[in-house]
C-alpha positions in Angstrom: 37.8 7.2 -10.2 39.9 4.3 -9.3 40.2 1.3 -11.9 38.9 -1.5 -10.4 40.5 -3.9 -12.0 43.7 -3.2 -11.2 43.6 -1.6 -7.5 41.0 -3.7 -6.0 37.6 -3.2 -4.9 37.6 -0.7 -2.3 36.3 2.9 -3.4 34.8 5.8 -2.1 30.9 6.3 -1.6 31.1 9.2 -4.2 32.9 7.0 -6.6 31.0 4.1 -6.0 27.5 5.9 -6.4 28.8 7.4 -9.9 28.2 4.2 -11.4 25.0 4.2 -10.9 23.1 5.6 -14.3 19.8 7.5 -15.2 16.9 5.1 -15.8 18.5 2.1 -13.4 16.5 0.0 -11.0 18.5 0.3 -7.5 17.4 -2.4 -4.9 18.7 -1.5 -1.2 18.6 -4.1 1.5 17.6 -2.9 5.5 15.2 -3.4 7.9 14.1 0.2 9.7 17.7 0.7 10.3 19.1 -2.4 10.3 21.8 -3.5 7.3 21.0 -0.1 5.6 23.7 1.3 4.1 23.3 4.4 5.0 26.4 6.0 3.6 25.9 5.4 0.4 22.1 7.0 0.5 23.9 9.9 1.7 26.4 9.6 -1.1 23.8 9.1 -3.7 21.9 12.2 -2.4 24.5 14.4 -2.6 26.2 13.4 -6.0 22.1 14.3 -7.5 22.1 17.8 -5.4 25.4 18.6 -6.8 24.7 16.9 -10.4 21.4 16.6 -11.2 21.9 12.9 -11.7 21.3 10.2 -12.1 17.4 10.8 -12.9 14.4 8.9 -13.3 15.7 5.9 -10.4 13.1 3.1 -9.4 13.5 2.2 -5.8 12.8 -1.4 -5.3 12.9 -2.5 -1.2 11.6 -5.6 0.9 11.5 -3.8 4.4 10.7 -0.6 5.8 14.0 1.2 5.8 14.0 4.7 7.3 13.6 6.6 11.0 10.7 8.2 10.2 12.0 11.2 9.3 15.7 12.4 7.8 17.6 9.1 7.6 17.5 5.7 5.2 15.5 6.2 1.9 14.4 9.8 2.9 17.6 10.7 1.5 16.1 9.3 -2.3 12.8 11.4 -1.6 14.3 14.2 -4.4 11.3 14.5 -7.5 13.3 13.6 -10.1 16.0 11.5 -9.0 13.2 8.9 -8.4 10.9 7.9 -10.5 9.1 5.0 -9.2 9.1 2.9 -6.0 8.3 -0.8 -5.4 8.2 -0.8 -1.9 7.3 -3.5 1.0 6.7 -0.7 3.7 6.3 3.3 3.6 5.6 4.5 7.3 9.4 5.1 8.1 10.3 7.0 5.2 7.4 9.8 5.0 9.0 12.0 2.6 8.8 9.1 -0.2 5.1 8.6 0.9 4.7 12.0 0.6 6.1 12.4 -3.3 3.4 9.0 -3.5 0.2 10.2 -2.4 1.0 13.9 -4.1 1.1 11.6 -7.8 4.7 12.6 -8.2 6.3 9.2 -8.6 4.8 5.9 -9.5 3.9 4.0 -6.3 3.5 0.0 -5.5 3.2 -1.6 -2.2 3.9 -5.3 -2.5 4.3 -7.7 0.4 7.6 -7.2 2.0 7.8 -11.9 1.7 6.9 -11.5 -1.8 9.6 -8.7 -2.3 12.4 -11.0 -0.6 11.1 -14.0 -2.8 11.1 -11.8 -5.6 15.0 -11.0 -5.5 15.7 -14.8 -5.4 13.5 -15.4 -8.2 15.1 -12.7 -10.2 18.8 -14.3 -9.3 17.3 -17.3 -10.9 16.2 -16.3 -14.1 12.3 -16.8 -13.2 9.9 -15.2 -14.8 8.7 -13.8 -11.5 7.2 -15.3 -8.1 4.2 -17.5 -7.8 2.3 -16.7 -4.7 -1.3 -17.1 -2.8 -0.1 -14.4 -0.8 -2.0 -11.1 -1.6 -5.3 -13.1 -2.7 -8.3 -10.8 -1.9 -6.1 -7.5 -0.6 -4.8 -4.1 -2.0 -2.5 -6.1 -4.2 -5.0 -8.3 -5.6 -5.6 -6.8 -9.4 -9.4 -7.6 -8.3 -9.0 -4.8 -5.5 -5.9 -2.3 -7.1 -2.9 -4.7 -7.8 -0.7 -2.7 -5.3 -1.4 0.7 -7.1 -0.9 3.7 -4.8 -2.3 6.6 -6.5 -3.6 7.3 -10.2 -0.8 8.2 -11.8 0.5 4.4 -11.4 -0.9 2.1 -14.8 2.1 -0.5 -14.7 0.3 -3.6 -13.9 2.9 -5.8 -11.8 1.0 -8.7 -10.4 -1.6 -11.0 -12.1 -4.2 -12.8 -11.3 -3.7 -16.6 -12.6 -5.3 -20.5 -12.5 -3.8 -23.2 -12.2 -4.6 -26.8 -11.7 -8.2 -25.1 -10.5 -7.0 -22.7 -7.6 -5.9 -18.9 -8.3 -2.8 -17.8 -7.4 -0.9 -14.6 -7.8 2.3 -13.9 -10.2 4.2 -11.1 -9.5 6.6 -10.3 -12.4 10.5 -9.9 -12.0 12.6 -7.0 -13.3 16.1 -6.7 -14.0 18.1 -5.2 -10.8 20.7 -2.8 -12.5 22.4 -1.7 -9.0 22.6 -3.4 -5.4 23.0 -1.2 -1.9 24.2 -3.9 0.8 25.6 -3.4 4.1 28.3 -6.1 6.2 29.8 -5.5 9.1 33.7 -6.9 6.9 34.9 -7.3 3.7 38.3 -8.8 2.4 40.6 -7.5 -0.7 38.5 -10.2 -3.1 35.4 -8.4 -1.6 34.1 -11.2 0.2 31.6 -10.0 3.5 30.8 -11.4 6.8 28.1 -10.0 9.4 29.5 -10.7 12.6 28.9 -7.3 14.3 25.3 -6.3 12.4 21.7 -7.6 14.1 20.5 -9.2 10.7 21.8 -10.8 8.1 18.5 -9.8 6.0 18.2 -10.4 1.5 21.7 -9.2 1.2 23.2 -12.6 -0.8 19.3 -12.7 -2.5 19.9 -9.4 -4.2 23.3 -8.9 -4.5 22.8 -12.1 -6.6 19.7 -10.7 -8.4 21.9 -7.8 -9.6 25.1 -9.6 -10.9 23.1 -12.1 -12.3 20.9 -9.6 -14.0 24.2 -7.8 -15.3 24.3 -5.0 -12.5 26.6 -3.9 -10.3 26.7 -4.4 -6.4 27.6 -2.0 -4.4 28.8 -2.8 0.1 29.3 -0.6 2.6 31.1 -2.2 5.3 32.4 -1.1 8.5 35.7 -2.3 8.2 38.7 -4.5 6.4 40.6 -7.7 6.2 43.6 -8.9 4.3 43.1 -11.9 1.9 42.1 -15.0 3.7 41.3 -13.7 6.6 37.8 -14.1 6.8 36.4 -17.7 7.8 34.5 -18.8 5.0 31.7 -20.2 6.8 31.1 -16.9 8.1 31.1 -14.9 4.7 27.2 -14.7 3.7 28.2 -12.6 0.4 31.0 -14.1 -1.6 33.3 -11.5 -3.5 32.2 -12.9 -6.9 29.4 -11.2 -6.9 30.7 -8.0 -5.2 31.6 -4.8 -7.1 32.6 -2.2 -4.9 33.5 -1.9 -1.5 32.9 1.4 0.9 34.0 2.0 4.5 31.6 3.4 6.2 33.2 7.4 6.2 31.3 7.8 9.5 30.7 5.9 12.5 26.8 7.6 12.4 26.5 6.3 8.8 27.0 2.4 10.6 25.2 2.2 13.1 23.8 -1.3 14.0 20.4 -0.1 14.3 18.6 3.8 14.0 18.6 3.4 17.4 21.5 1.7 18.7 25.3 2.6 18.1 26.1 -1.1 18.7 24.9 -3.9 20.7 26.6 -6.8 21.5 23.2 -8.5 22.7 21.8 -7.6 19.5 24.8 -9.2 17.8 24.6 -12.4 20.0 28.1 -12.1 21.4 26.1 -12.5 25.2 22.5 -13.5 26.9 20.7 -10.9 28.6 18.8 -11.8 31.7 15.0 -11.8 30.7 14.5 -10.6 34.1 15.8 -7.1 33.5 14.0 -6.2 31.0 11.5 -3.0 31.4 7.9 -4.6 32.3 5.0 -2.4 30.6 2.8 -0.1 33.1 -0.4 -0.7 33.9 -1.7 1.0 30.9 -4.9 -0.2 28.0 -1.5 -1.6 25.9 -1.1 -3.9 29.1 -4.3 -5.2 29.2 -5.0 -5.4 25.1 -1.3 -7.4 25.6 -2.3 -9.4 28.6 -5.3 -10.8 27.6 -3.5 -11.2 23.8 -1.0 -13.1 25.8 -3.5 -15.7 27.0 -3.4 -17.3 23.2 -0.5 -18.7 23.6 0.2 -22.3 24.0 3.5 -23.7 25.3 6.0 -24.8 22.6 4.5 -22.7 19.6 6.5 -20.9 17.4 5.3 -16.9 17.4 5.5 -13.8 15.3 5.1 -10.4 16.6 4.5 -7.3 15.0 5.7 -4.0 15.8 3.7 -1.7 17.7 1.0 -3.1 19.7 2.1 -6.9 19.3 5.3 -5.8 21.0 3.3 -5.7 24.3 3.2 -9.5 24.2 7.1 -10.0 24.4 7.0 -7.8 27.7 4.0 -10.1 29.4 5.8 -12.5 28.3 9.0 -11.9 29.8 7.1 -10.1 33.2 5.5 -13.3 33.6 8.4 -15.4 32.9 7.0 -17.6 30.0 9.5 -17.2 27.3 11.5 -20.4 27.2 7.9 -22.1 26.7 7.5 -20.7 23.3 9.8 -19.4 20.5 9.1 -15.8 19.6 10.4 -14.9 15.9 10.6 -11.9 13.6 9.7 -11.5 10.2 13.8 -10.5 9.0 15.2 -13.4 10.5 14.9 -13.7 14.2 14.0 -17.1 15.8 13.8 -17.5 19.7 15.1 -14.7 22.0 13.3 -11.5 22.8 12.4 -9.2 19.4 13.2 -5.3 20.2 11.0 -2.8 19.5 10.9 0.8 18.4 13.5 2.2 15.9 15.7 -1.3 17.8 12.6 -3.4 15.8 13.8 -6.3 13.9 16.6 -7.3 16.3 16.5 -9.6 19.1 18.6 -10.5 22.2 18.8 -14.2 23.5 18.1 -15.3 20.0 18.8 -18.9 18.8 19.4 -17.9 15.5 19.4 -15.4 12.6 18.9 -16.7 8.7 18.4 -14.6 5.7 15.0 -12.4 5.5 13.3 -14.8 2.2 13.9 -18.2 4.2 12.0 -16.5 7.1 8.9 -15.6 4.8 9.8 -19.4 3.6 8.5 -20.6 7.2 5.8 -18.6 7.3 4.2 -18.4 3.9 4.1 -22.5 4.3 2.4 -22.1 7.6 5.0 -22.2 10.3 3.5 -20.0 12.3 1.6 -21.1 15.3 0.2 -17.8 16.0 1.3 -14.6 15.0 0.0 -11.2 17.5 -0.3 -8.3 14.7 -1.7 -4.6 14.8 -5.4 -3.4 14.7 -5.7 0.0 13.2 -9.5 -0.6 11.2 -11.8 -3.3 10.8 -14.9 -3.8 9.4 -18.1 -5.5 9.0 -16.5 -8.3 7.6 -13.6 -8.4 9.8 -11.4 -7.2 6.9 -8.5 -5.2 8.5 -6.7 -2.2 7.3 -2.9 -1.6 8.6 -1.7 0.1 5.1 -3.1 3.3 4.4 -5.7 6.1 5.6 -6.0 9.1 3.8 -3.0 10.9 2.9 -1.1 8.6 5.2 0.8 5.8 3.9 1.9 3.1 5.9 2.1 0.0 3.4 2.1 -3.6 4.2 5.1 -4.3 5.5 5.4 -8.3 6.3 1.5 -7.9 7.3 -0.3 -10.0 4.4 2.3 -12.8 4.6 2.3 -13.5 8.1 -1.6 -12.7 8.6 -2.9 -15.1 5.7 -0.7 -17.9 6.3 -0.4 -18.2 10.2 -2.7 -21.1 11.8 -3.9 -18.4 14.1 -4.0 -14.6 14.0 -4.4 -12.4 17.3 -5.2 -8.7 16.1 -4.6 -6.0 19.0 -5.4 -2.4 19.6 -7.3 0.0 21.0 -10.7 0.1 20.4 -10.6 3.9 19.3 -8.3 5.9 18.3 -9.1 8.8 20.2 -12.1 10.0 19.5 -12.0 8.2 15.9 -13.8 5.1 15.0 -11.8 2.1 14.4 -14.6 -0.1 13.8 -16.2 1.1 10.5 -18.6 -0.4 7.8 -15.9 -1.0 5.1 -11.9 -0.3 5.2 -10.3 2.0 3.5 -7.9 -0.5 2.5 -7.7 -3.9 2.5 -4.5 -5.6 4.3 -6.2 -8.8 5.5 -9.0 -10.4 3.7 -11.6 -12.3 6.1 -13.0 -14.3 3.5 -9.8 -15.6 2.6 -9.3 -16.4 6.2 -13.1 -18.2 6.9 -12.1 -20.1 3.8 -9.1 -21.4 5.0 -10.8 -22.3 8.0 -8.4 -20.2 9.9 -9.2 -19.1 13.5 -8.8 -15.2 14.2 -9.5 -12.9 17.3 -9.5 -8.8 17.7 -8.7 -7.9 21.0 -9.2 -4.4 22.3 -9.1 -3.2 25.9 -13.3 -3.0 25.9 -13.8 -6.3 24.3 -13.1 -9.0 22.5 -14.2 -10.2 19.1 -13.7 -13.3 16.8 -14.1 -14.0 13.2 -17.1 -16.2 12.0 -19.2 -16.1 9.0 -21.0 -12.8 8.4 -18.5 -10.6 10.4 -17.5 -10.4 13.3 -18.6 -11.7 16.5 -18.3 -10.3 20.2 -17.5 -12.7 22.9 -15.9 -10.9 25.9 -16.5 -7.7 27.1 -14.5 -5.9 30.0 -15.9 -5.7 33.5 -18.3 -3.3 34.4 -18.9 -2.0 30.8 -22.3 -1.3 29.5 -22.5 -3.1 25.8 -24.6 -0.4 24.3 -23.1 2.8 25.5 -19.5 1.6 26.0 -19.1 -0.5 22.5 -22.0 -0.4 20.0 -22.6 2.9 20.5 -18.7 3.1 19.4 -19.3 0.8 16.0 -21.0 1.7 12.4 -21.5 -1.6 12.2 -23.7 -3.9 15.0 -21.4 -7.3 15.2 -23.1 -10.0 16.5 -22.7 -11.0 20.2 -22.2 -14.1 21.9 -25.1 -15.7 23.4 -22.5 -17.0 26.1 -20.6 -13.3 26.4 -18.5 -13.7 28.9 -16.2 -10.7 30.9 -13.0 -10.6 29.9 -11.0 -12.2 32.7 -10.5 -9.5 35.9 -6.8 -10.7 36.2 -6.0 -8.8 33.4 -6.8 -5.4 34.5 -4.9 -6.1 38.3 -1.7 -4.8 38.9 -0.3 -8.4 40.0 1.1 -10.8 37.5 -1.8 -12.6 36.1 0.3 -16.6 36.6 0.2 -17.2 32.9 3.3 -20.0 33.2 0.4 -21.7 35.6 -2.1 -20.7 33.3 -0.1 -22.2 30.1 1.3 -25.4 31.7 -2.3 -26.2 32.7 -3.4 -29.7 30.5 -6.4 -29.9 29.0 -9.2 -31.8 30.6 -9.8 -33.7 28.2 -6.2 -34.8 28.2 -5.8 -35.6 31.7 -7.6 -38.7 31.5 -6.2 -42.5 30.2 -7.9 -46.1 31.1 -6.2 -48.6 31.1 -9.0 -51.6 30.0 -7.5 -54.7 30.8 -6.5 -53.8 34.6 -9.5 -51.5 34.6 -8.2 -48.4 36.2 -8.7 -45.1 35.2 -6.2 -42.7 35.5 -6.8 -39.3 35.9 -4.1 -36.7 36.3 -5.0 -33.4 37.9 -1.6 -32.2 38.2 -0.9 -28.1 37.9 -4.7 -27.9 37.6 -6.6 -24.8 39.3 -9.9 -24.9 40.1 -10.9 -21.3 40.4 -14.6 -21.6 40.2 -18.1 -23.2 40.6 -17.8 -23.0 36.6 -14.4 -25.5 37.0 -15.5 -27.8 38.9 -18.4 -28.5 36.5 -16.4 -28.8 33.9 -14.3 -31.3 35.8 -17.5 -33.2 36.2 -18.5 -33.1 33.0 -15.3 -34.9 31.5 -15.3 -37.2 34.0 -18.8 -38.6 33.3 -18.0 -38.4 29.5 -15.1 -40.7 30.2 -16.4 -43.1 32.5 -20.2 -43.6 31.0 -19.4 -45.3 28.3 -17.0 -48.0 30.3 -20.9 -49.5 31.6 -19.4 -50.7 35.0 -17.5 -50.0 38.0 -13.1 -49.3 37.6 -10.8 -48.5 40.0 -8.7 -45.2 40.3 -5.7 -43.5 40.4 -5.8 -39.7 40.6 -2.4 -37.4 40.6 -2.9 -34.4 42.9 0.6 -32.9 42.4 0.4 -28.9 42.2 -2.9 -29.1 42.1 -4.8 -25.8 43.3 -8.1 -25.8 44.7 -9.6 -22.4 45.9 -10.9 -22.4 49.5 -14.5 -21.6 48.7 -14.7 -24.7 46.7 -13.7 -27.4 49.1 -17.1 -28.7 49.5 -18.1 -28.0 46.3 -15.0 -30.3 45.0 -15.5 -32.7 48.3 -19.4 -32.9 46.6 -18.9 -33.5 43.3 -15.7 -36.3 43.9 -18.3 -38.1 46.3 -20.8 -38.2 43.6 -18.5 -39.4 41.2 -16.8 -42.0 43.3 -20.6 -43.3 44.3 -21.8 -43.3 40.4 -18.4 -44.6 38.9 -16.4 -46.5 40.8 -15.0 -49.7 42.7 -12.1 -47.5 44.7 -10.1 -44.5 44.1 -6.9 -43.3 45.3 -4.9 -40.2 45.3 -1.7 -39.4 45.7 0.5 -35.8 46.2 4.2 -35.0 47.7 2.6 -31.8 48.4 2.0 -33.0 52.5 0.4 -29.2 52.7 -2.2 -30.2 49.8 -2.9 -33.9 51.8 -3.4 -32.0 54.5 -6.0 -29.7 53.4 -8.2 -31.9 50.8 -8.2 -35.0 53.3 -10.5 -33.6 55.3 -12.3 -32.2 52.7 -13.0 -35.5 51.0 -13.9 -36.9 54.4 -16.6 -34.8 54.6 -18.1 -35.6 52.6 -17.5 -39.5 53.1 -14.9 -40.2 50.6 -11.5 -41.9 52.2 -9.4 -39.2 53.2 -6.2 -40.7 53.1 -3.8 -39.7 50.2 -0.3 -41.3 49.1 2.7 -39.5 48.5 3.6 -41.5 45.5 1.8 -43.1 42.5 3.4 -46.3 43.1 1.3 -46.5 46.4 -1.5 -45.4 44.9 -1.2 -47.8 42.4 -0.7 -50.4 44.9 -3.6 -50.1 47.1 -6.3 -49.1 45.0 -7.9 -52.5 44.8 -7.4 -52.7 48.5 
């Protein structure tokens, strides 16, 4: 083996992974595929079939990191080289979960946040992480303490008080051996990530393990002479970087499991939302349609893989994404997340920070919503997305995101074949609902047959899909009897049509109670109808209603000013509208006047207005109607 100090820090994989010893803690960075370094797995893999060692490993990882089947930490799944794994997520690396649920290894699942917090607080010489995240799940000590099978006694989180509130502390470790991936590294070892989708907890734990006296280990995909590298783009300084590998392999580099490289994924160009794939009518279009119909213009959104992914799509199919910013758990703010083994990376994005300053935003409730999974609930609206039976999933960046967003929209199907999704009492706990009605935080399930919302006792129906019988379509489908709305409503036809369901109209709609301001000392009300639609007999009450809620309490007759721009009014309800304005105008006021540059929309509420004996005539501008309202 080279000698580092004297030919610099570029070695082999083989060499490189001979460092690593029997007994060490190894702490790999990656998101499914994404910043893996997959050639040094590979390396390490084949230096223990070949050797025998090292022995006794524990694998400590923030993110899923695998393809499901050969590639990431499969290569570790070897009974012996591994002893025990700390892990954030399980589904992509099956053969690990299996050596789990068999009893071969010692097993945690920890939040993947908590894991990414947990290398910074380990660079830092903290005791461990301080955390409400985890209260009342798996990885409460109350319900298991993140144990995943019996042969696991190490207790690695506690339950403590402080100042009168409970918390959890989840306890550091030395790291004695970093696997981090870059895209280029210079002579002094220095890395920049110019050409990979994330940036991920690379700097966290390649900090963690120099500063804990261990060694830290890059694969890279290529070099640079000294000063070459622009230091504002190095996001690993060489100080803390042992070794250096070129990737042997273009396979073993890959940007994501999926993806050989993309420079969309890299943010070298914008892709056109409009060409991306829209979803077939499908269930996973309507569970994603009517999810879809939470969000509110301007919010900032996380989506989960699977399901939640759906949302992106409507999103994009129904042009809507510049009104909200879309981010994923690794790093990803604005743009379009990917999905599939591409999960994690994002085109049009307008950033990408490091994976623990992500969970930093969201564990402090920067989330406006957050669309997730639905795999099992219960009677108390307790979720399970982590493990059934043999199989293992794990958390992933589930309990962060769920606990602390200011609302939560589960999605999924309502069975799972012909298997019960809605049970008496989950296998495993990923969300806790009492955690969540304490909080005071709002959460819907949404399934293709209905829709459900958390409230005290359980869970509550309040939409079901047209033309479904409640009985033999959903209860008869539950071990549990939710409660049902007294107002149940059906879930909103447009959903289930095959033509876009205008959710930009539907989103840049104003509240009704916003649309209203008086203005007391010239005594003119000001009502703003613009982009409304007024679909049904059910709207135009409404509009009625907040109109007399404004204008009662005033006690005498105003003028008014009503904006008319965009506004839609279905054809069956001209004289319903023409009606109800009349009454209004009679009950209310002095004068009204309306104004619109729509001359098609003038044109066609004139007459109905003058129906019904209200002045016909409407301005083009505010200023006119400002101008003759008193006359």
């Amino acid at each position: 083996m080279k000698d580092l100090r004297t030919s610099g820090k570029q070695v082999s994989a083989a060499d490189a992974v001979a460092l690593i010893r029997d007994g060490d803690t190894l702490a790999t960075s990656g998101f499914v595929g994404i910043g893996f370094a997959e050639n040094l797995a590979v390396a390490l893999e084949r230096r223990f079939l070949d050797t025998a060692t090292p022995q006794g490993l524990t694998l400590v990882y923030a993110a899923g990191q695998g393809d499901g089947g050969e590639r990431g930490l499969n290569h570790l799944a070897h009974p012996g080289l591994v002893a025990a794994v700390v892990g954030g997520h399980w589904g992509l690396c099956p053969k690990l979960q299996a050596m789990a649920v068999a009893g071969q290894i010692d097993a945690w699942n920890l939040p993947q946040g908590v894991l990414s917090h947990l290398f910074r607080d380990i660079a830092a010489g903290k005791p461990g992480h301080l955390s409400r995240v985890g209260l009342g799940t798996f990885v409460d000590p109350l319900h298991g303490g993140g144990k995943l099978n019996a042969r696991t006694t190490t207790e690695r989180v506690k339950r403590i008080e402080l100042d009168g509130e409970t918390f959890l502390f989840y306890k550091a470790f030395p790291i004695d051996v970093a696997f981090i991936r870059a895209t280029t590294a210079d002579v002094h070892g220095n890395l920049t990530m110019e050409r990979e989708a994330l940036t991920l907890e690379s700097l966290a734990i390649a900090m963690a393990a120099h500063n804990s006296g261990g060694i830290v280990i890059a694969q890279v995909e290529r070099l640079a002479d000294a000063g070459a590298l622009p230091p504002r783009q190095v996001k690993v300084p060489g100080v803390l970087v042992d070794c250096v590998v070129v990737a042997e392999r273009p396979e073993y580099h890959w940007q994501t499991f999926a993806e050989p490289y993309s420079a969309a994924f890299a943010g070298e160009f914008r892709v056109p939302a409009a060409s991306l794939p829209e979803l077939p009518p499908s269930e996973r279009k309507v569970i994603a349609r009517r999810a879809a119909l939470e969000l509110t213009p301007n919010a900032v959104v996380n989506l989960g893989i699977g399901m939640p992914e759906g949302v992106a799509a409507v999103a994009a199919e129904e042009g809507v994404i510049d009104l909200m910013t879309l981010t994923a758990e690794p790093g990803v703010v604005g743009g379009i997340p990917a999905g599939g083994l591409n999960f994690g990376a994002a085109i049009n994005t307008q950033a990408v920070i490091d994976q623990p300053y992500q969970f930093d935003f969201y564990d402090g409730g920067g989330l406006d919503i957050a669309f997730l999974g639905l795999a099992q609930a219960d009677a108390e609206g307790n979720l399970n997305v982590s493990k059934f039976g043999p199989r293992l999933a794990g958390a992933g960046g589930f309990i962060n995101i769920s606990q602390n967003a200011q609302r939560v929209v589960f999605m999924g199907s309502f069975m799972a074949g012909a298997q019960r999704k809605f049970v008496q009492r989950v296998e495993h706990r990923t969300f806790a609902a009492a955690e969540a009605l304490r909080r005071g935080q709002p959460v819907l399930y949404v399934t293709e047959r209905g829709v459900f919302r958390l409230v005290d006792g359980g869970l509550e129906l309040i939409e079901i899909a047209p033309g479904l019988d409640l009985a033999r379509d959903l209860l008869a489908h539950m071990d549990f009897r939710p409660r049902v709305a007294a107002d149940l409503r059906q879930m909103d036809a447009a959903l289930f049509a095959d033509a876009p369901m205008n959710l930009r109209e539907r989103l840049t709609a104003r509240p009704l109670a916003q649309r209203f301001a008086y203005d007391a000392q010239a005594r003119i009300m000001y009502i703003n109808f613009e982009r409304l639609t007024v679909r049904t007999p059910a709207d135009v009450a409404a509009v009625r209603a907040e109109i007399e809620r404004h204008m009662a309490p005033i006690g005498e007759r105003v003028w008014g000013v009503v904006n008319y721009d965009h506004f839609h009014l279905a054809p069956e309800l001209e004289d319903a509208w023409g009606a109800m304005v009349s009454d209004m105008v009679a009950r209310y006021y002095a004068n009204v006047t309306r104004y619109t540059t729509s001359g098609f929309l003038r044109a066609k509420l004139g007459p109905a207005l003058a129906k019904r004996g209200v002045a016909p005539h409407i301005y083009e501008t505010a200023e006119e109607a400002r101008r003759h309202v008193r006359g």
